[in-house]
C-alpha positions in Angstrom: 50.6 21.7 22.4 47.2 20.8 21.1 44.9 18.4 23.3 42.8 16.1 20.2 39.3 15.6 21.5 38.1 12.4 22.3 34.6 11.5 21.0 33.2 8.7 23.5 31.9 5.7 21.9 28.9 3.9 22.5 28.3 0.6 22.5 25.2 -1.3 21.3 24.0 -4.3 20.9 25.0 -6.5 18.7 23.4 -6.9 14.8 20.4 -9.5 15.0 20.8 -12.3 12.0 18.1 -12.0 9.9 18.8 -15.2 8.4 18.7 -14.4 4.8 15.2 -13.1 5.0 15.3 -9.4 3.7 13.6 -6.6 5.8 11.9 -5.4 3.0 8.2 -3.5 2.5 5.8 -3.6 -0.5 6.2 -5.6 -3.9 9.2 -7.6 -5.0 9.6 -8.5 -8.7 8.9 -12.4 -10.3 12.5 -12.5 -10.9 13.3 -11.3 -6.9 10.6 -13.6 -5.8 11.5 -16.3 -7.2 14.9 -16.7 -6.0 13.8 -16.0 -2.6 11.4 -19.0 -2.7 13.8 -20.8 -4.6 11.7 -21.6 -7.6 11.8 -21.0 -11.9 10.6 -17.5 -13.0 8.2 -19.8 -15.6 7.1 -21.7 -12.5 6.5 -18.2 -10.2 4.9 -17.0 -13.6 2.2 -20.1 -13.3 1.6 -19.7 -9.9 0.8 -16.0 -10.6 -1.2 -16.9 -13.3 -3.2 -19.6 -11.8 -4.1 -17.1 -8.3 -1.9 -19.3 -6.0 0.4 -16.3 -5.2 -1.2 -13.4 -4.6 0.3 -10.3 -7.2 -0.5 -7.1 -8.3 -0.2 -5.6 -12.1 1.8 -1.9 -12.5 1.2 -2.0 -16.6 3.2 -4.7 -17.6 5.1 -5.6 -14.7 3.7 -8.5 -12.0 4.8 -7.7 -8.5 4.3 -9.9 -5.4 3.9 -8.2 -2.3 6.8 -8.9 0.4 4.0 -9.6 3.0 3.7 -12.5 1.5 6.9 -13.6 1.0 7.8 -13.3 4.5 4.9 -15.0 5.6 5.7 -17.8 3.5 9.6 -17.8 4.9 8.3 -17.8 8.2 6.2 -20.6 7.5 9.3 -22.8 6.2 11.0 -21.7 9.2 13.5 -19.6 7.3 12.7 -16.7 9.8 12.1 -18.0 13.3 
């Protein structure tokens, strides 16, 4: 007869919520950014435009850096 082996589990602790605020590093796109602030793309393309949300250019494509973002959700309380 053939003993199975038993691999031993660990436990851990349990997953911490991150209450809808993604862990995420470096530049999100205007449509990503804007429905994680909840806003139009025209209206996250304006406030891009008019230097109220900082942004950077790769060619043709506007990025807003996730630094940002969070700092904002943190500042709504989304993240606390």
């Amino acid at each position: 007869m053939q003993q199975s082996s038993i691999v031993p589990t660990t436990v851990s602790d349990p997953p911490v919520p991150n209450r809808g605020v993604p862990n995420r590093q470096g530049f999100a796109s205007i449509p990503v950014a804007a429905a994680f602030l909840d806003l139009s793309k025209p209206m996250l393309y304006k406030l891009v435009a008019n230097g109220q949300i900082p942004s950077r250019r790769y060619g043709r494509s506007v990025r807003v850096p996730w630094s940002w973002l969070h700092d904002q959700a943190a500042c709504d309380g989304v993240a606390q």
